[in-house]
C-alpha positions in Angstrom: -9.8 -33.1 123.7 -12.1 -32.9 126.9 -13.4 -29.8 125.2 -14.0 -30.4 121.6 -15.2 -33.9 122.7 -18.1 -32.0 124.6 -19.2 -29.8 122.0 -17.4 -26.8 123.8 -14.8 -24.3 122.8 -11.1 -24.1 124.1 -9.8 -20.9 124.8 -5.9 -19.4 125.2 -4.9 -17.6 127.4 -1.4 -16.4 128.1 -0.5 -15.2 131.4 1.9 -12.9 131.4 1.6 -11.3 134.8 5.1 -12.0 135.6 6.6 -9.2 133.5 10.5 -9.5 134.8 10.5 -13.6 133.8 8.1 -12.6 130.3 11.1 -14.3 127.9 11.1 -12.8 124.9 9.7 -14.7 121.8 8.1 -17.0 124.3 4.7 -16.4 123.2 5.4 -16.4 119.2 7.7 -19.6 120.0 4.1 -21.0 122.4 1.8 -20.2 119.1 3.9 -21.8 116.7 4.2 -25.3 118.3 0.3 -24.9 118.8 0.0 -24.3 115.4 2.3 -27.0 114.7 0.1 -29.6 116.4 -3.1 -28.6 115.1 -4.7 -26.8 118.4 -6.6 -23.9 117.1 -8.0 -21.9 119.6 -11.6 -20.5 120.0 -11.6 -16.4 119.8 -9.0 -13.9 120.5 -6.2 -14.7 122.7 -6.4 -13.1 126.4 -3.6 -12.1 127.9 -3.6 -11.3 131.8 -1.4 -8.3 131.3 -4.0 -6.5 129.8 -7.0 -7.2 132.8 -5.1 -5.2 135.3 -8.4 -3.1 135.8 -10.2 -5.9 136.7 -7.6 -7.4 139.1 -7.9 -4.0 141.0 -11.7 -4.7 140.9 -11.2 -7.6 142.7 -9.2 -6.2 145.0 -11.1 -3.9 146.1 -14.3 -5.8 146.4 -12.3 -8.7 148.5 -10.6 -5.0 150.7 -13.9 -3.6 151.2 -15.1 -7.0 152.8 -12.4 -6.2 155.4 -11.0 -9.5 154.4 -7.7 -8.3 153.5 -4.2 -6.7 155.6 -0.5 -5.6 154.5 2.2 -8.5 154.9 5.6 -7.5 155.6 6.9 -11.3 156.7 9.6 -12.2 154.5 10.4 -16.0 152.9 13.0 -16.7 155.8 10.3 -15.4 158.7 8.0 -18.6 157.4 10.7 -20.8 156.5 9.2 -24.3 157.7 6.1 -23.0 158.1 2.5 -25.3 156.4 0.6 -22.4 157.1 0.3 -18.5 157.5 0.9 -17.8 161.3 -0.8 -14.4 161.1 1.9 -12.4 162.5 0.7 -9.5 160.1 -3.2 -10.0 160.9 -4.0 -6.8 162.7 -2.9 -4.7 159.7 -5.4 -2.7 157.5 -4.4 -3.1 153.9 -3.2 -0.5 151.7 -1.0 1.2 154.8 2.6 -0.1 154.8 5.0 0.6 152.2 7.0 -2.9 150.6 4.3 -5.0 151.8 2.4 -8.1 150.5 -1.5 -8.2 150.6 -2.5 -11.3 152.0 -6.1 -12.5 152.4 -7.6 -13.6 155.8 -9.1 -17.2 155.4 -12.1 -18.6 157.6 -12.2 -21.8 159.4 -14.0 -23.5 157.0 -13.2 -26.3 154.9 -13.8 -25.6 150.8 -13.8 -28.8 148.4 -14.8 -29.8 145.3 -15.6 -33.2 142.8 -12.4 -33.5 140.5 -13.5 -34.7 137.3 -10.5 -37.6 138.0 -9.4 -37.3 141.2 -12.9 -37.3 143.1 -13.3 -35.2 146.5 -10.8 -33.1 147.1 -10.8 -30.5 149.8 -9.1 -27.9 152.3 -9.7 -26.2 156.0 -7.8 -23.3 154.6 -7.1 -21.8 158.1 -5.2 -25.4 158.7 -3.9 -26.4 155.7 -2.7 -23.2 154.2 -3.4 -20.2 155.9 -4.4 -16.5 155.2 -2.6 -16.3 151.3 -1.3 -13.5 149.2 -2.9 -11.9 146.8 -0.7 -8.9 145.8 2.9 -9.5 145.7 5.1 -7.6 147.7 6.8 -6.1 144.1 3.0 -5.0 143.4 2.2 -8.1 140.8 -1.0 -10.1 141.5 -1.1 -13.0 142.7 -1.6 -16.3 141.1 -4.8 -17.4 142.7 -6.5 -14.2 142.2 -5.4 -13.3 138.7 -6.9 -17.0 137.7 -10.0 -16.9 139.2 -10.5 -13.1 137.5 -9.7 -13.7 134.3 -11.6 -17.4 134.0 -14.6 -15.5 134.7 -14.0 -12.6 132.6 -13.9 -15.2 129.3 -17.0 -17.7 130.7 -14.5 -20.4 131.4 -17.1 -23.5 133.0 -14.7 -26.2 132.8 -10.7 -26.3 134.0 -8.6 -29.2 132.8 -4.9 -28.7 134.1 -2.0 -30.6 135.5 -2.7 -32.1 138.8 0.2 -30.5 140.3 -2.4 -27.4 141.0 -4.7 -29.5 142.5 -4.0 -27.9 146.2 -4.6 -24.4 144.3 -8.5 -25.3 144.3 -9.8 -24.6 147.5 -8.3 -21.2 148.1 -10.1 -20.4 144.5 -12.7 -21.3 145.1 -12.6 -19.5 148.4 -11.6 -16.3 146.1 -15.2 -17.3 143.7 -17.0 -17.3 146.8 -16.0 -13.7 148.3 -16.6 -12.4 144.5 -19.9 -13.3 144.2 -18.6 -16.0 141.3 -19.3 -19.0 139.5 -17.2 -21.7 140.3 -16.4 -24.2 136.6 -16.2 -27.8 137.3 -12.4 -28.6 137.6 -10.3 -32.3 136.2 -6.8 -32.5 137.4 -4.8 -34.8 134.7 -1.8 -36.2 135.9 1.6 -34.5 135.1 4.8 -35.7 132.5 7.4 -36.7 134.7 11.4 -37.5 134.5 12.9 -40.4 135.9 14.0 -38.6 139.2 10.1 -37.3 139.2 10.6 -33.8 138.5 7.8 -32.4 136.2 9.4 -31.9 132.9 9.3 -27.7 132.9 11.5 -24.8 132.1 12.7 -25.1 135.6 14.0 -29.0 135.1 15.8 -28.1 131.6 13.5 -30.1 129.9 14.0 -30.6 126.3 11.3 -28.0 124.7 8.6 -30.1 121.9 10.1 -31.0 118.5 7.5 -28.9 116.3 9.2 -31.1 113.6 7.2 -34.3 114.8 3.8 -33.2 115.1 2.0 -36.5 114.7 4.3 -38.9 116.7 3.9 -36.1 119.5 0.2 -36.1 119.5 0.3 -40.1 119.7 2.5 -40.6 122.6 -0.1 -37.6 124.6 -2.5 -40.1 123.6 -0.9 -42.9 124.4 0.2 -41.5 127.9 -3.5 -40.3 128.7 -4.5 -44.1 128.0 -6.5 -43.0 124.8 -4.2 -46.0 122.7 -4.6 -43.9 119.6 -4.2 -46.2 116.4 -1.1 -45.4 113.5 -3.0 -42.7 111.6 -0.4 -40.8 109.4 -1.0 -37.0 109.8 -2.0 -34.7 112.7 -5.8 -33.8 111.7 -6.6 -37.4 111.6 -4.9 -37.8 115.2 -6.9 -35.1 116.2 -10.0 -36.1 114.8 -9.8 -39.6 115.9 -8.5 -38.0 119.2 -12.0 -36.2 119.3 -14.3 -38.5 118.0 -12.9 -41.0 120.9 -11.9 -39.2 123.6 -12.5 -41.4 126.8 -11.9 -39.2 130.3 -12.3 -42.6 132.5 -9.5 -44.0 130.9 -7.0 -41.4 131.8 -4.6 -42.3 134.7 -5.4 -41.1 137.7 -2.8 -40.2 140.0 -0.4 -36.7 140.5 2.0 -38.2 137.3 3.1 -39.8 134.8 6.7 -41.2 134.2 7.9 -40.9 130.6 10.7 -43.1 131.3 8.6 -45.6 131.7 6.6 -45.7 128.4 9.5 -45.2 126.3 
């Protein structure tokens, strides 16, 4: 809505970096319930498995800054830990075998103005530490692969769960070593069981009924404090949606409890 409300274009990409959890049939199964609901996408879809070339781009632009060293700590050497301790700091990168790649962070704090949320900002040396960037089983990393590939298709605005709020800072940290432009970011609050688990793949959660279309656009709506009227079929939702989209009125805040607007 944020986009088509603005005159801009909202693109899909699927990020399949991941390749041992890549279920099959979960992309056709992710286009049809798009479909379902009425969100066309602008252009061809990007997938992240296919911009491997320039992820090792990156790479080597961030290695040749000398920013970068091999990682052999494992999960249970930084249990407890809030940041990197730098055990593996001296390291060049590229020299041991079964290592992660991690990235050495500076002192400095990186922020930015969430479209909801206002300032939010990290000392990355404090608050998170030097991060990967190549997995120890070769796959890149989260942070690196985003910031690549929202580049490589113009992205200039972000609108994602607020649960990746934290992520922000060490992008933009990742935009500023590539010589990037950072897009403006808005955090929307998260959809929430009653024991406040995000409703995911990972919580069980009951996948969307493609069969209800319209009622599952209106309670979005409703939830995102739009208080859509009882229009009968999904284009009018979405038009309607569109015509009188209102950010300010979205709750701000990390979630949003289902059970409570049920």
């Amino acid at each position: 809505m944020e986009a088509r409300a603005n005159g801009g274009e909202w693109k899909l990409r699927i990020d399949d970096l991941d390749a041992p959890r890549v279920v099959p049939g979960a992309v056709d199964e992710i286009l049809r319930t798009l479909e379902a609901h009425g969100l066309g996408w602008d252009g061809e879809i990007y997938f992240q498995s296919a911009a491997a070339e320039r992820h090792e781009a990156a790479i080597e632009t961030l290695i040749g800054q000398s920013l970068c060293f091999d990682c052999t700590c494992t999960r249970k050497d930084l249990k407890g830990r809030v940041a990197y301790p730098g055990t593996c700091r001296h390291r060049p990168a590229r020299t041991c075998a079964n290592a992660a790649i991690r990235i050495r962070v500076p002192r400095a704090e990186y922020g930015f103005d969430d479209g909801l949320a206002g300032r939010f900002a990290h000392r990355l040396s404090e608050d998170v530490g030097d991060f990967i960037i190549v997995r120890r089983d070769r796959i890149v990393g989260y942070q690196l692969a985003v910031v690549v590939d929202d580049d490589a298709v113009g992205v200039t605005d972000v609108v994602r769960g607020a649960d990746l709020i934290d992520n922000t800072p060490r992008q933009l940290f990742l935009i500023d070593r590539l010589g990037l432009s950072a897009p403006r970011y808005i955090h929307v609050p998260v959809i929430t069981e009653r024991g406040g688990n995000k409703l995911s793949k990972h919580t069980l959660a009951t996948a969307v009924d493609d069969r209800l279309p319209a009622q599952n656009l209106r309670w979005v709506l409703d939830l995102l404090g739009q208080d859509p009227p009882m229009l009968p079929t999904v284009r009018d939702l979405l038009d309607w949606g569109v015509a009188n989209w209102r950010l300010a009125a979205v709750p701000s805040g990390p979630s949003l409890a289902t059970w409570q607007s049920i």
